[in-house]
C-alpha positions as CSV (number, residue, x, y, z in Angstrom):
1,X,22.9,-13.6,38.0
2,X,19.9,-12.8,35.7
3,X,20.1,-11.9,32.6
4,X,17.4,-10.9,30.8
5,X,17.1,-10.8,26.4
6,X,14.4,-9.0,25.1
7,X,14.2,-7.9,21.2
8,X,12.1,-4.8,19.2
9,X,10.8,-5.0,16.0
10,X,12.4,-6.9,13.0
11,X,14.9,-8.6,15.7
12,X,16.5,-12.1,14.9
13,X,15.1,-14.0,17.7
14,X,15.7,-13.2,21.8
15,X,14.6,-16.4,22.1
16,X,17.8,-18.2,20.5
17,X,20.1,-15.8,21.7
18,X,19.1,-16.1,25.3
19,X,19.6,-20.4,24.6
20,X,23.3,-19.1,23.2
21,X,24.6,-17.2,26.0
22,X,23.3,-20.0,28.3
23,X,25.1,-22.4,26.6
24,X,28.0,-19.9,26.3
25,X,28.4,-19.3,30.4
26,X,30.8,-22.3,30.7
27,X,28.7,-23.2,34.0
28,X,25.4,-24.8,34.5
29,X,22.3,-22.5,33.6
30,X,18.8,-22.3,33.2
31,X,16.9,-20.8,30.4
32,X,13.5,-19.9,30.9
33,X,11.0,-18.1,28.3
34,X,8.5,-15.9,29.7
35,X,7.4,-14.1,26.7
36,X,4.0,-13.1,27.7
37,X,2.6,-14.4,23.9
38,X,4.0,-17.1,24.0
39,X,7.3,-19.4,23.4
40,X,8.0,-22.6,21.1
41,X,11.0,-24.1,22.9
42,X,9.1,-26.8,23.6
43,X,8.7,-27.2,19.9
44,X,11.9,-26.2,18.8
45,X,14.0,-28.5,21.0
46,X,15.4,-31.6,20.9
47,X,17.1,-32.9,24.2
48,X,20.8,-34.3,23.7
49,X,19.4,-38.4,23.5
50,X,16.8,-37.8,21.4
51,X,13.3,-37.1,21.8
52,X,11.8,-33.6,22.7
53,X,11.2,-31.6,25.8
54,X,7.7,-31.9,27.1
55,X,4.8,-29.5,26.6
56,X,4.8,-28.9,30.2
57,X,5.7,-27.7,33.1
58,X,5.8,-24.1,31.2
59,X,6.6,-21.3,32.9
60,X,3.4,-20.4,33.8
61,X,3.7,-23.2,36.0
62,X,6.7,-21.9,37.7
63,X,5.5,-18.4,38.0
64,X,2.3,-20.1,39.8
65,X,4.6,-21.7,42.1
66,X,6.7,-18.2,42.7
67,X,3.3,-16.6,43.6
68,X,2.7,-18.8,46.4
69,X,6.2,-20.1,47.5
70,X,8.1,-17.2,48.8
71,X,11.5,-19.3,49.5
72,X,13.1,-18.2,46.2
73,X,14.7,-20.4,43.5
74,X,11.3,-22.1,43.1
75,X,10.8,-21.4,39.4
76,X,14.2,-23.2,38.0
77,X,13.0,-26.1,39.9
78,X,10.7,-26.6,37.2
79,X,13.3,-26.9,34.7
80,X,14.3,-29.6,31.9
81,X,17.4,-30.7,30.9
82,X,18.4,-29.8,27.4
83,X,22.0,-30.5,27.3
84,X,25.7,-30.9,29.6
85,X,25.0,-27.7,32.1
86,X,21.6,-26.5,30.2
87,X,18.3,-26.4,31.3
88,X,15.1,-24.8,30.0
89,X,12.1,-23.6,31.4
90,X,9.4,-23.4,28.5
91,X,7.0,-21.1,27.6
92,X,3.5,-21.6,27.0
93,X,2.2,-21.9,23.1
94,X,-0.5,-19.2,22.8
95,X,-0.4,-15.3,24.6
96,X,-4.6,-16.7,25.2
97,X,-2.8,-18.7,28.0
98,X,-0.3,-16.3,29.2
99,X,-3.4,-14.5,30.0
100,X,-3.7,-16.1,33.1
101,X,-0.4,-14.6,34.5
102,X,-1.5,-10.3,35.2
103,X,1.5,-10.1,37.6
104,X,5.1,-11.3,36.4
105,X,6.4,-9.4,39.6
106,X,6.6,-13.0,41.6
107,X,8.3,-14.6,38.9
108,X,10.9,-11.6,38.7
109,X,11.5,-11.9,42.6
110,X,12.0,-15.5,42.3
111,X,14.5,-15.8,39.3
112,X,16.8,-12.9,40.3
113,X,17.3,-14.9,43.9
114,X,21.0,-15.5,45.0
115,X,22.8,-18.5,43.5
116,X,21.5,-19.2,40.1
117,X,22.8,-18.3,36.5
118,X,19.2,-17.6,34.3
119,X,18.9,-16.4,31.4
120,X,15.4,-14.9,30.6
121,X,13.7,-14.4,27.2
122,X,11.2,-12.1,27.7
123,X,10.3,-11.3,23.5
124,X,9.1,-7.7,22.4
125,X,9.2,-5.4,24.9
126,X,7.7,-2.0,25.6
127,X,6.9,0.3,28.2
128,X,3.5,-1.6,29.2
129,X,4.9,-5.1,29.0
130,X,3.9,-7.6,31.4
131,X,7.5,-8.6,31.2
132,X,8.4,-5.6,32.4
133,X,9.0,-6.3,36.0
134,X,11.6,-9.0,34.7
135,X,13.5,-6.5,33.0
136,X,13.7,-4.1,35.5
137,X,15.3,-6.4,38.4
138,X,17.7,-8.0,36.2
139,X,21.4,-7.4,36.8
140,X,21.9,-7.2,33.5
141,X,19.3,-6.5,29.5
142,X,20.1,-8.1,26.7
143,X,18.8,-6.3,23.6
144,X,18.7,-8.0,20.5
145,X,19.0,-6.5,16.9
146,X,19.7,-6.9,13.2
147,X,22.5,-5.4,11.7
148,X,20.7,-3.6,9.1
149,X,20.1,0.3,9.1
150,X,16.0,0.2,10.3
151,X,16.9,-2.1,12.2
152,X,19.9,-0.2,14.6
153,X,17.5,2.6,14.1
154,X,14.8,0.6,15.7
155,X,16.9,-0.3,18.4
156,X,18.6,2.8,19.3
157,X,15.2,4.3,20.0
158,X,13.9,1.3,21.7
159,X,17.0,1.9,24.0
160,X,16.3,5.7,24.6
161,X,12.7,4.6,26.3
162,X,14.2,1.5,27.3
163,X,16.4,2.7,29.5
164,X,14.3,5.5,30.8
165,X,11.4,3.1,32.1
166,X,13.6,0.7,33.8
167,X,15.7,3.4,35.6
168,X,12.7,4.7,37.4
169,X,11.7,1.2,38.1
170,X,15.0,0.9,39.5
171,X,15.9,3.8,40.9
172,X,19.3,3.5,39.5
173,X,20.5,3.3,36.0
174,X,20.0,-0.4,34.4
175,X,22.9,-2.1,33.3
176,X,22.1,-2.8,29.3
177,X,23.6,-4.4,26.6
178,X,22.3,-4.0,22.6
179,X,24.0,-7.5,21.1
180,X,23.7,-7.4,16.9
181,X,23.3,-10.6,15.3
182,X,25.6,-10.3,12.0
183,X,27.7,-12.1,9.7
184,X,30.8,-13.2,11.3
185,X,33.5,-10.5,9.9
186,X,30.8,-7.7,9.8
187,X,30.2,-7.9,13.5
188,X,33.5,-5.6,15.1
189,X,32.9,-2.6,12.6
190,X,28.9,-3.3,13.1
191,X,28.8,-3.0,16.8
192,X,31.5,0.3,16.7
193,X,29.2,1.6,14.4
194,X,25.9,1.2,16.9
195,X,28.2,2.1,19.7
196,X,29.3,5.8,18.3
197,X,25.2,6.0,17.4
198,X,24.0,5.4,20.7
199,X,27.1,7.5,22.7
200,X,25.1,10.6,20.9
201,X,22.0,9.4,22.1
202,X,20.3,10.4,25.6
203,X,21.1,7.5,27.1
204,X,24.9,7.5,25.6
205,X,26.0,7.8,29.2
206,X,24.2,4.3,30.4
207,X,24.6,2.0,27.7
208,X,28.5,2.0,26.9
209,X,28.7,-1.6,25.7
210,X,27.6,-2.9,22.1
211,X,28.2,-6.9,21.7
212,X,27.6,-8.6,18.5
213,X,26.7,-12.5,17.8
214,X,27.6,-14.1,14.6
215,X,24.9,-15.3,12.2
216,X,25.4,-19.2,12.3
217,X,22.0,-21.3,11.2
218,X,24.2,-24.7,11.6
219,X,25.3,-23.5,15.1
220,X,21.9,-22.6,16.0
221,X,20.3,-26.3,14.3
222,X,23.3,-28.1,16.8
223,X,22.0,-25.6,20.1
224,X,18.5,-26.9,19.6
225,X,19.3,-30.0,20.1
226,X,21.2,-29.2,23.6
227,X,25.3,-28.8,22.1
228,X,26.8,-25.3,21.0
229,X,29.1,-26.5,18.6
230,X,32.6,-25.0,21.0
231,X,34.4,-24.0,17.6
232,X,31.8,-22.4,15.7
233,X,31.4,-18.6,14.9
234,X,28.4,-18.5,17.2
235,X,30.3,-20.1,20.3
236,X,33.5,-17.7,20.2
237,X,31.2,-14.7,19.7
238,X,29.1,-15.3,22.1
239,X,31.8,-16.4,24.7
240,X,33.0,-12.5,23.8
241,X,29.0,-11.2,24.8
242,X,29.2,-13.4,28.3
243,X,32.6,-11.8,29.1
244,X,31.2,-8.4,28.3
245,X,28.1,-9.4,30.4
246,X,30.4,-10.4,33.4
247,X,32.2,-7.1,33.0
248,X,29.5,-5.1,33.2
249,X,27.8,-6.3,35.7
250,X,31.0,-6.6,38.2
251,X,31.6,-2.7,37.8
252,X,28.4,-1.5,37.6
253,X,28.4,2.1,39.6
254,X,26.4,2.4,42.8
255,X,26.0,6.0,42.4
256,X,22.1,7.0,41.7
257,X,21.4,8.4,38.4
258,X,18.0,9.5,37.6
259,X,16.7,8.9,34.2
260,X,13.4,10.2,32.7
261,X,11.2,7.7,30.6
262,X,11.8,9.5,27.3
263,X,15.6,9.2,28.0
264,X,16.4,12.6,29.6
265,X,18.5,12.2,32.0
266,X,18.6,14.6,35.0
């Protein structure tokens, strides 16, 4: 399963959210950050046992290595253990050195093989990101938000294009997900509240999910360093997000819908 988190303007972090709902799968997983401008997990991280990941491999070495080795699965190979059943795959420091990279489409093919559990942090994303291709063969897109107005605003029309580009990628409708990052007894009415916004929307019909994760800095200081504290306000609402991921993804409709880049659907 491949679950990609991306983020618009004046979002929280994709980046830390992806690292949650790794941590929050109850089964071995690999994070890896393939934001196109760059990452600082590498930075940011501090391995359970002290120390701090490595500046390389990055991802860029891994999506090399899916360019040329065809046999799929290569790019978690390059993976470092964070914590008990997490691993992360680094990004590169500067978008100079993402650069290098014009094709993500190897990467995409490789991480969405058979038989792994990733979770991919792709940053900003638009309608001519190179992260695109990640986005649009993942089973399921994460999209990350603030709980304020400008920012569901934001996100709601992110979501209208969003949705449009990836379907005609696709062919059939994506399976998305908007998660808000809130405090902890805001986040039910918050993500009803997002949910009756976008079900007016043109893409009301495709994205029928809102999930919410609880604004926890003490949680998120403990996850750095490789342990989701299991009791916390982060942990139980993102166990919530992970069931709704599994849930969407195990009924997602076979039927062909065709949606147009500015969100018509037709």
């Amino acid at each position: 399963m491949l679950t990609v988190v991306c983020c618009d303007r004046g979002a929280p972090g994709s980046t830390t959210t992806a690292l949650t709902l790794g941590s929050a799968f109850g089964e071995p997983a690999v994070v890896v950050e393939a934001d196109p401008f760059g990452g600082d997990l590498a930075i940011r991280c501090q391995p359970t046992g002290g120390g701090r990941l490595p500046q390389t491999p990055t991802v860029l070495t891994a999506a090399v290595a899916a360019r040329t080795d065809l046999s799929g699965g290569v790019a978690t190979g390059y993976a470092q253990q964070l914590g008990p059943g997490l691993r992360v795959v680094p990004g590169h420091l500067s978008a100079e050195q993402g650069a290098g990279i014009s094709d993500w489409t190897p990467l995409a093919r490789d991480l969405a093989s058979p038989g792994q559990l990733v979770v991919c942090d792709v940053g900003r994303i638009h309608a001519a990101s190179p992260s695109l291709p990640l986005a649009a063969v993942a089973d399921v897109v994460v999209v990350v938000a603030r709980g304020d107005v400008g920012a569901v605003i934001h996100l709601r029309e992110r979501l209208a294009r969003l949705v449009g580009v990836l379907a005609e990628a696709r062919g059939v409708p994506p399976v998305v997900i908007p998660v808000l990052v809130v405090p902890r007894r805001q986040g039910p009415v918050h993500a009803a509240q997002l949910l009756a916004m976008i079900a007016d929307s043109p893409v009301g019909s495709v994205v029928n999910r809102v999930g919410w994760l609880a604004w926890d800095p003490a949680a998120v200081a403990s996850l750095e360093s490789g342990v989701l504290p299991p009791r916390s306000a982060l942990a139980r609402s993102a166990r919530t997000v992970v069931d709704q991921l599994r849930d969407a993804t195990a009924t997602t409709p076979a039927g062909r819908v065709r949606v147009r880049p500015g969100g018509e659907r037709t």
